[in-house]
C-alpha positions in Angstrom: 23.7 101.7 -79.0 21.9 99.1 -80.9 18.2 100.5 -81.4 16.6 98.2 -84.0 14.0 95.9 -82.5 15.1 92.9 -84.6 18.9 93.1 -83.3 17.7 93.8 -80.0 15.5 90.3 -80.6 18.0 88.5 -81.7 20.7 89.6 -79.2 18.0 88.5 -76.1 17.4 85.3 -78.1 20.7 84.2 -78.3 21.9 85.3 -74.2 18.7 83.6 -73.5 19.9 80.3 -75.0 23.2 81.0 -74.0 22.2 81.1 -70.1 19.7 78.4 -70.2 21.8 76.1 -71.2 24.7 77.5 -68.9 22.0 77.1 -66.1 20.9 73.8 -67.1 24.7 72.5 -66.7 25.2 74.0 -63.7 21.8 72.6 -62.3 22.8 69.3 -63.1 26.4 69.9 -62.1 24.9 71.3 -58.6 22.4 68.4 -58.4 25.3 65.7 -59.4 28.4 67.0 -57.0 25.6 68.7 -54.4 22.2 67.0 -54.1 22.8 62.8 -54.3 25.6 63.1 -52.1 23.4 64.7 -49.6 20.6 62.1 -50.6 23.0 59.5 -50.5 24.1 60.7 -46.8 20.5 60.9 -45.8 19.5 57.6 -47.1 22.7 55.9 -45.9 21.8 57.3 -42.6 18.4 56.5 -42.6 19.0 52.7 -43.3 21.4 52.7 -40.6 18.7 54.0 -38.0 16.8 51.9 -39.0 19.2 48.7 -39.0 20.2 50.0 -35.1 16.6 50.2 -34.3 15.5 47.1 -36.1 18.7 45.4 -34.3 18.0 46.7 -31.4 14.3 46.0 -31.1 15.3 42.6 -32.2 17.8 42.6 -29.0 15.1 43.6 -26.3 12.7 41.4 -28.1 15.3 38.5 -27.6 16.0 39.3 -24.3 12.6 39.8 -23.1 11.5 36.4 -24.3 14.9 35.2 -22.9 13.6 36.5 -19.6 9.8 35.0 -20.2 11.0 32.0 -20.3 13.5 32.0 -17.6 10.1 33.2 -15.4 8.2 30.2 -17.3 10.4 27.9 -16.3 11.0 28.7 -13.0 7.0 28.7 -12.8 7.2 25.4 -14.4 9.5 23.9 -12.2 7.9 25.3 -9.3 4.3 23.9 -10.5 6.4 20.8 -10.4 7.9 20.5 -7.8 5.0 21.4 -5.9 2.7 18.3 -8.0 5.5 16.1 -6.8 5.5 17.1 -3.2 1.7 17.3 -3.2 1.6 13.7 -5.1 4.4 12.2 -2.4 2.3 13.7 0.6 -1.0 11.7 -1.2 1.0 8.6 -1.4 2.3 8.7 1.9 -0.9 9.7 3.4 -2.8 6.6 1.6 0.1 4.6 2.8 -0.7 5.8 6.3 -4.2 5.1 5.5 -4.1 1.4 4.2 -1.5 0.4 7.2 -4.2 1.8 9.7 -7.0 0.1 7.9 -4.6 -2.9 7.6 -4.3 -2.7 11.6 -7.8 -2.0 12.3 -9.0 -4.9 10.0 -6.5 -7.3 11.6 -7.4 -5.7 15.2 -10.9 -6.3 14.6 -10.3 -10.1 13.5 -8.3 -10.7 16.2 -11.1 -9.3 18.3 -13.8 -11.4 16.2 -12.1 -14.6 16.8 -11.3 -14.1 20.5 -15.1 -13.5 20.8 -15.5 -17.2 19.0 -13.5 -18.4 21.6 -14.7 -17.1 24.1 -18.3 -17.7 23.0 -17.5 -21.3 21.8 -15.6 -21.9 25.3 -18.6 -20.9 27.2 -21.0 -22.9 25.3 -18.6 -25.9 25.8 -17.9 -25.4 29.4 -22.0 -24.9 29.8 -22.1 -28.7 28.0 -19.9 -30.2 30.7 -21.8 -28.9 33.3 -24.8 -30.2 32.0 -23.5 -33.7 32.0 -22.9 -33.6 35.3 -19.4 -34.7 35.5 -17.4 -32.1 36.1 -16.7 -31.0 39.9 -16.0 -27.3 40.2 -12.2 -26.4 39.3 -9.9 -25.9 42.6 -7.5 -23.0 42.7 -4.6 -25.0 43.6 -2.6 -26.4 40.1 -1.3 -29.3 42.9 -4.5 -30.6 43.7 -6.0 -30.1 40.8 -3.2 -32.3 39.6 -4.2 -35.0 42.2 -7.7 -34.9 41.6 -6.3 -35.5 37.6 -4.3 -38.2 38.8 -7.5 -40.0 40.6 -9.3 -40.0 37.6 -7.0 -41.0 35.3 -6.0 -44.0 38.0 -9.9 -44.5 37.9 -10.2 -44.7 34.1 -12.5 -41.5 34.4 -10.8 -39.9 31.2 -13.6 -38.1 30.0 -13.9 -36.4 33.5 -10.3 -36.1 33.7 -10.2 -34.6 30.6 -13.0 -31.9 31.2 -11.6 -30.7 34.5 -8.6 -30.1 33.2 -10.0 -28.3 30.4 -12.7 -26.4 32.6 -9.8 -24.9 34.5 -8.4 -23.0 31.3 -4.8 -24.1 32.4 -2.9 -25.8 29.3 -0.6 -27.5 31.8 -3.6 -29.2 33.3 -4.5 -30.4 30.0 -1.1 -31.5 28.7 -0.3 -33.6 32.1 -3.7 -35.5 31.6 -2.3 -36.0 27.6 0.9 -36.8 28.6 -0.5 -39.6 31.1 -3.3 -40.6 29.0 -1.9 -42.2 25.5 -3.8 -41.2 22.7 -5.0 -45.0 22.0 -6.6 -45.5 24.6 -8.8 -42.6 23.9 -9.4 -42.8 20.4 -10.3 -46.8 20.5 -11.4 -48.7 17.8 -14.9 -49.2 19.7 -15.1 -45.5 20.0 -14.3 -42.3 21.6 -14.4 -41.5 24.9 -14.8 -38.4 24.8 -17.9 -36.1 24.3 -18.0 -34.2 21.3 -18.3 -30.6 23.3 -15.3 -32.1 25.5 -13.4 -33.0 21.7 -14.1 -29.2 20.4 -12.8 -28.1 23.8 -9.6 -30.2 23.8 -8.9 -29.2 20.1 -9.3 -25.0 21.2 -6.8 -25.1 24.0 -4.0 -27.2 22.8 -4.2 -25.3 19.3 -3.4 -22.4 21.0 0.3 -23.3 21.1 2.1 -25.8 19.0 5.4 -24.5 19.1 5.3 -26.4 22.6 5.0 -30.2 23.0 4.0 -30.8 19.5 4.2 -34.4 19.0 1.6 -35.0 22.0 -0.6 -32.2 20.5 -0.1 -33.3 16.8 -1.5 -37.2 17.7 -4.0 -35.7 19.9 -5.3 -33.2 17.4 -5.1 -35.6 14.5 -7.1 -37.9 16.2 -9.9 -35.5 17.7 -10.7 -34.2 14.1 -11.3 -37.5 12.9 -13.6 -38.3 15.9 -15.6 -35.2 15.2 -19.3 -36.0 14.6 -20.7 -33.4 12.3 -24.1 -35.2 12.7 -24.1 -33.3 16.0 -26.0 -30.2 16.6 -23.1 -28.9 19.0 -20.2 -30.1 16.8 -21.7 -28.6 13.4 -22.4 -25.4 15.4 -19.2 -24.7 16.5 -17.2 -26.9 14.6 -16.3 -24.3 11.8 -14.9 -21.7 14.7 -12.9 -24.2 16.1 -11.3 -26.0 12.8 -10.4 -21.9 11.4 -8.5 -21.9 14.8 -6.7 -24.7 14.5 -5.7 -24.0 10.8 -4.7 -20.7 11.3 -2.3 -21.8 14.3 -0.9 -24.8 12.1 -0.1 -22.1 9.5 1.8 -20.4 12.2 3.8 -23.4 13.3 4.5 -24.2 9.8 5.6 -21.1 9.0 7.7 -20.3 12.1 9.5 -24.1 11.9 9.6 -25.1 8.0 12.3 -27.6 8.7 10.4 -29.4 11.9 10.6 -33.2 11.7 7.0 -33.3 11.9 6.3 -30.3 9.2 4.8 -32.7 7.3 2.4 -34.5 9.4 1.3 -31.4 10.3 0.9 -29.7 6.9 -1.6 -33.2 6.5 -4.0 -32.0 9.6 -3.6 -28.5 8.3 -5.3 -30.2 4.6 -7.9 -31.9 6.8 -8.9 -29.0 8.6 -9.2 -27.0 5.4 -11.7 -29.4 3.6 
């Protein structure tokens, strides 16, 4: 056996270098064939965890905001269609609203002027029974007709033309017209007729021209011109009366545009506007 110290030294030395560098090879071998494989595995598999979670997440993020705003839009639409119901119901509720006033307004007009008429008529009818020359109205339209018919034979047209006016009956007033020519009326010495008997004359056969226009037309013409504003009756009522008549010549114009006598009557509606 070797004994000496030295040899025994140098033998330890040299298997100690020998194996280190045997274990240093096989470390790196073992860490080359053994250890980056594994780390390579582990890494490969990480990253692919974390590519499935990151595609996932990305996939339920997608389809959660997918679903949002589906929910959005369906809120949306909802919000809309519910502004444009609520926004048709206004509409059609001021529509509702602006027809009633619109009916109410005219209603009341109507009711205004029939008032005027009414207030006008009795005003007039008091005028020809202060002048004394109006006997009171009979019921009969025959004899009332007769009576007419005495007057007119007896040149009494003023009187003939208040009774027949007094009894609110258009007839009555268009038979004493119809016998009574306009010229001999309206004469170049003056009217006949009273001024609250004029007014009168001018109210009832305004209430109608689709009906025996010609007559009413050279009547009406005529007993606008004769119409003294200088009288306190006249200019009180005068206004009520001359709206009447202009708002009933609108009518006829507008109801008969092609009338032979459209524009003779468009001409009164001008003077009764002015």
């Amino acid at each position: 056996m070797v004994r000496s110290k030295p040899i025994v030294d140098l033998l330890a030395s040299s298997l100690t270098g020998a194996a280190s560098a045997s274990m240093e090879q096989l470390y790196k071998d073992t860490f080359v064939k053994v250890a980056v494989p594994l780390f390579e595995n582990a890494c490969s598999t990480m990253f692919n965890q974390i590519n499935e979670a990151l595609t996932q997440g990305l996939k339920e993020y997608v389809k959660e905001a997918e679903l949002y705003s589906t929910k959005s839009n369906d809120r949306t639409n909802v919000e809309l269609m519910t502004m444009q119901s609520a926004s048709e119901h206004l509409t059609v509720t001021a529509q509702q609203f602006t027809n009633t006033v619109d009916k109410e307004t005219k209603r009341l007009n109507d009711m205004v002027q029939e008032l005027q008429r009414t207030v006008v008529s009795a005003n007039l009818n008091n005028g020809s029974m202060r002048s004394g020359t109006v006997t009171p109205a009979f019921t009969d339209p025959h004899l009332l007709q007769s009576q007419l018919s005495k007057m007119i034979s007896q040149g009494q047209i003023d009187a003939a033309f208040q009774q027949a006016l007094s009894a609110s009956d258009l007839s009555l007033v268009m038979y004493v017209c119809e016998n009574v020519p306009p010229q001999k009326v309206f004469r170049d010495d003056g009217c006949l007729l009273q001024q609250h008997v004029l007014l009168s004359l001018i109210q009832q056969l305004s209430a109608d021209m689709s009906q025996h226009t010609d007559i009413k037309h050279r009547y009406l013409e005529e007993a606008v011109m004769n119409l003294d504003s200088s009288n306190l009756n006249t200019r009180e009522h005068m206004p009520v009366v001359l709206r009447g008549l202009h708002k009933q010549l609108k009518v006829f114009l507008s109801a008969n545009p092609n009338s032979k006598l459209s524009k003779n009557v468009r001409m009164l509606q001008m003077a009764t506007h002015s």
